[in-house]
C-alpha positions, -999 to 999 in steps of 0.1 A, spaced: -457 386 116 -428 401 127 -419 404 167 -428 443 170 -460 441 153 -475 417 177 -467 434 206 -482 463 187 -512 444 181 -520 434 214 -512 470 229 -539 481 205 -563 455 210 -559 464 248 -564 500 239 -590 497 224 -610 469 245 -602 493 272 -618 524 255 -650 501 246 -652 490 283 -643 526 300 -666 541 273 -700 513 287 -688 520 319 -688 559 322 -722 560 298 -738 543 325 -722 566 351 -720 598 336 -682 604 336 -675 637 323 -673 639 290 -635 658 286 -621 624 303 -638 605 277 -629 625 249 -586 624 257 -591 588 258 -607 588 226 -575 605 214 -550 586 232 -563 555 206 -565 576 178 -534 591 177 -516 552 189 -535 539 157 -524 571 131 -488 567 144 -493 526 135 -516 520 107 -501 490 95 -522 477 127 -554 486 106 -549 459 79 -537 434 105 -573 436 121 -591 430 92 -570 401 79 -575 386 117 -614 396 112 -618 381 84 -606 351 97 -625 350 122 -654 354 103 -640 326 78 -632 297 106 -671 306 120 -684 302 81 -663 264 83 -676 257 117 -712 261 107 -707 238 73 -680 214 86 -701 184 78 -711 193 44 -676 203 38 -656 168 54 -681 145 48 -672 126 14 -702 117 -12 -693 86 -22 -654 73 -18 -644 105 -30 -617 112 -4 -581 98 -6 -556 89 23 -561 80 56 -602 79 64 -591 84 106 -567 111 95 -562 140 121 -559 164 94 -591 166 65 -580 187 34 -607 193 16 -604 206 -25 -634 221 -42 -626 215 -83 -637 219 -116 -625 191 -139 -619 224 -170 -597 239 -140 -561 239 -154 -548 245 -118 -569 214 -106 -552 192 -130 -518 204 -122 -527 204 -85 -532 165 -89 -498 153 -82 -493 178 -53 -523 161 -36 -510 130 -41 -473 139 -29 -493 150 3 -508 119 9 -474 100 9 -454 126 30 -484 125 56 -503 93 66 -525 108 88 -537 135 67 -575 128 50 -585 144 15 -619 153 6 -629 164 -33 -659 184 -38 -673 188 -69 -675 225 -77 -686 228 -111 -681 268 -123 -664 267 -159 -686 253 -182 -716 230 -187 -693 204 -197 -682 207 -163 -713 202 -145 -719 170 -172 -685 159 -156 -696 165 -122 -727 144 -123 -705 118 -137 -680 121 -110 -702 117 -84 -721 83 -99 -683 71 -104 -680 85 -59 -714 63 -54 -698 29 -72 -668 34 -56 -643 44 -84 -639 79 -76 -598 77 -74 -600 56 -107 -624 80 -128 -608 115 -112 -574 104 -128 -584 89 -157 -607 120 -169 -576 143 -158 -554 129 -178 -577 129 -208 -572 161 -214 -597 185 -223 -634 175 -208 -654 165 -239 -685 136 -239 -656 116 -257 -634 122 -228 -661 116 -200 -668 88 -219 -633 71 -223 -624 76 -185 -656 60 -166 -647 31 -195 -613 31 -182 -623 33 -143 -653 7 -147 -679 31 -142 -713 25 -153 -726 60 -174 -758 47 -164 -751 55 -126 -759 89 -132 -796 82 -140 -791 63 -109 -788 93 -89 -816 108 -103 -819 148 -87 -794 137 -57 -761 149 -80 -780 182 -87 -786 182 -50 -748 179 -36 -734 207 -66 -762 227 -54 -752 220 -15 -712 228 -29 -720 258 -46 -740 270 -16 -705 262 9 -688 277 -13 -707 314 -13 -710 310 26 -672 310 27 -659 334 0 -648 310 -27 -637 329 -57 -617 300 -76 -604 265 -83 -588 251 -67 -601 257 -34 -588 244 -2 -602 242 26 -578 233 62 -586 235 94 -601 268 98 -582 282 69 -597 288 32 -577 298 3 -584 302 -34 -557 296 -52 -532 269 -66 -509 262 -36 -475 244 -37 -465 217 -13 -452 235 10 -477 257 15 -503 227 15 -483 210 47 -478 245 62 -517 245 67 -518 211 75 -493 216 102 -510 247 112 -544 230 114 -528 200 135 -514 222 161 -546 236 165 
């Protein structure tokens, strides 16, 4: 934001608040209605000469409207199933990365997640299984999260990655190489079905249109993100 549009902004927001309250006000006490209408103009010829203002707002009203949607689900979003979370578990910072194990950008967002972690001990990472590409994915899923209950998230997360395509041969070979009983998803019984349902849910309430997406702080974005961006919300969210 550049320093004349935030001056700009908060003239507006002033302008307009005022013209809300004056507007309540003179309703109530029958002002006449020629006083009324040059104020009406007065804001709509300040917002015509500066409509770069107009999609200002909205981004800061949709933000608004995106930080309430994480308030309201904040547990079902931070709180890990399982040990599937990474870094520090007291960290002042939760990142939290809804994925699909067919997501390319998932995949190549691994190392970035991980490059995170070591540049920031007190940052906290939470995956949530978001299953939206494929049956295979939701087969993954299930088995992702009975790998979360026995404790070999990390190990099974990695190894299926970096099996390449997701396949029952693939699914198969990385909760072999993690030491993750297949058997654990039986376990579960209708409690996986029960978090992706729960994920998919968050997910509509805030506007997720993609993998990866992060949620930080207040912020949600839908998209791959580099480093820098990821610490720039993290910083962001920790000043906050």
């Amino acid at each position: 934001m550049s320093r004349l549009t935030l001056p700009l902004a908060a003239l507006a927001g002033l302008l307009i608040g005022g013209l809300a309250v004056y507007l309540f006000t003179t309703s109530r006490h029958g002002a006449p209605l020629g006083e009324r209408a040059r104020m009406e103009a007065v804001v709509r010829d300040y917002v015509l000469s500066h409509p770069e203002l107009i999609p200002e707002a909205m981004q800061r009203l949709q933000d608004k409207q995106t930080g309430s949607a994480v308030a309201l689900n904040r547990k079902a979003i931070q709180t890990p199933f399982g040990n599937a979370w990474a870094g520090n578990p007291r960290g002042d910072v939760t990142v939290v990365e809804y994925f699909d194990y067919n997501c390319g950008y998932c995949r190549a967002s691994l190392p970035l997640v991980r490059q995170l972690i070591a540049s920031d001990p007190n940052v906290k990472v939470v995956f949530r299984e978001w299953p939206i590409l494929a049956q295979s994915s939701v087969d993954a899923a299930r088995l992702s999260l009975a790998a979360a209950e026995q404790g070999k998230f990390e190990a099974f997360h990695d190894a299926l990655y970096n099996a390449g395509p997701v396949s029952p041969e693939t699914m198969r070979a990385a909760a072999a190489k993690a030491g993750v009983d297949p058997a654990g998803v039986a376990r579960l019984g209708d409690r996986a079905d029960k978090e992706i349902a729960l994920n998919r849910q968050v997910a509509r309430d805030l506007g997720l249109n993609g993998t990866p997406s992060w949620v930080i702080g207040d912020k949600v974005v839908s998209s791959m993100l580099p480093l820098d961006k990821l610490q720039q919300l993290v910083a962001e969210a920790r000043t906050k």
